[in-house]
Residue, then its C-alpha position, 0 to 999 in steps of 0.5 A: x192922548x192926555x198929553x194932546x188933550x190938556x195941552x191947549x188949557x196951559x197957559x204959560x207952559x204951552x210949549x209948541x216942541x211938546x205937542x209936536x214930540x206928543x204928535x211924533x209918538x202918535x206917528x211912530x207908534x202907528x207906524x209900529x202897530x202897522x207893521x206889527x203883526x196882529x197877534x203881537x199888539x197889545x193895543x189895536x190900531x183903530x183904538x188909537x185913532x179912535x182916541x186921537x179923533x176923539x181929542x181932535x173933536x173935544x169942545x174943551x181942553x182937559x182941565x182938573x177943577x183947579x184949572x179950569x179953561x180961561x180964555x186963552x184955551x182957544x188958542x191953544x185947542x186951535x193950535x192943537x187942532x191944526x197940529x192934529x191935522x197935519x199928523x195925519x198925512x204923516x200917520x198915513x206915510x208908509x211903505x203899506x199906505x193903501x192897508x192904513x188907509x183902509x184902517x182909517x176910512x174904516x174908523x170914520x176918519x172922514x167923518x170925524x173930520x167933517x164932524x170938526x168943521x160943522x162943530x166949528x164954533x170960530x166963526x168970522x166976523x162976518x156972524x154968518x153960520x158957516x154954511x151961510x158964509x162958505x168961509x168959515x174959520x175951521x173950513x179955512x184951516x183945513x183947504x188953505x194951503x197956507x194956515x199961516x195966512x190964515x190964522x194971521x188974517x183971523x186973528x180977531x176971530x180967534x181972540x174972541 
């Protein structure tokens, strides 16, 4: 979880193939634990996702004093954010999908994820509260099929 949450605040060294290899751990160590019987785990499924929406929602990378958060974290907790969310579907794809989805439901999977998009603070030019305008950016990224179009068409809204 380090990993994912003091990705976004480098700079140079974001590097897009180590979050993806940080998200596919995630994914596999799910899998794993879920398949595990329960008295051979030495770490609960429901900790792990407590972890990952914990980081899903932070307002801030991880940073240390020396390094604190410029500008450019945004773009990077964004990317994090969008990455996150897509690992969930991928988390959940597994021959006993209905049991892990009751681990998430049970886990405030929806609820964390609602708390993202009313905690969004990437707003659209437009300077309407997201409830106000109905297209706020997070909200966007999360029911357009097509995040690429997106985040191309909010460009500005990002680099603000």
């Amino acid at each position: 979880m380090l990993v994912l949450q003091s990705w976004c605040a480098a700079q140079e060294d974001r590097d897009p193939r180590l979050l993806q290899l940080a998200l596919d751990c995630l994914i596999a160590i799910t899998h794993i634990l879920h398949g595990s019987s329960p008295d051979r785990r030495r770490v609960e499924i429901r900790y792990i996702l407590d972890c990952y929406f914990k980081v899903l929602n932070c307002d801030r990378p991880l940073c240390s004093p020396e390094t604190a958060p410029g500008s450019h974290w945004e773009e990077g907790l964004l990317a994090l954010r969008i990455n996150m969310l897509r690992a969930i579907p991928q988390m959940l794809d597994c021959s006993d999908r209905p049991v892990l989805q009751a681990i998430f439901l049970s886990n405030n999977c929806f609820e964390h994820i609602i708390r993202l998009i009313q905690n969004s603070k990437l707003y659209l030019s437009s300077g309407l509260r997201p409830e106000e305008s109905g297209s706020d950016l997070t909200t966007r990224l999360l029911t357009e099929p097509d995040i690429m179009k997106v985040i191309d068409s909010d460009s500005d809204a990002i680099h603000r």
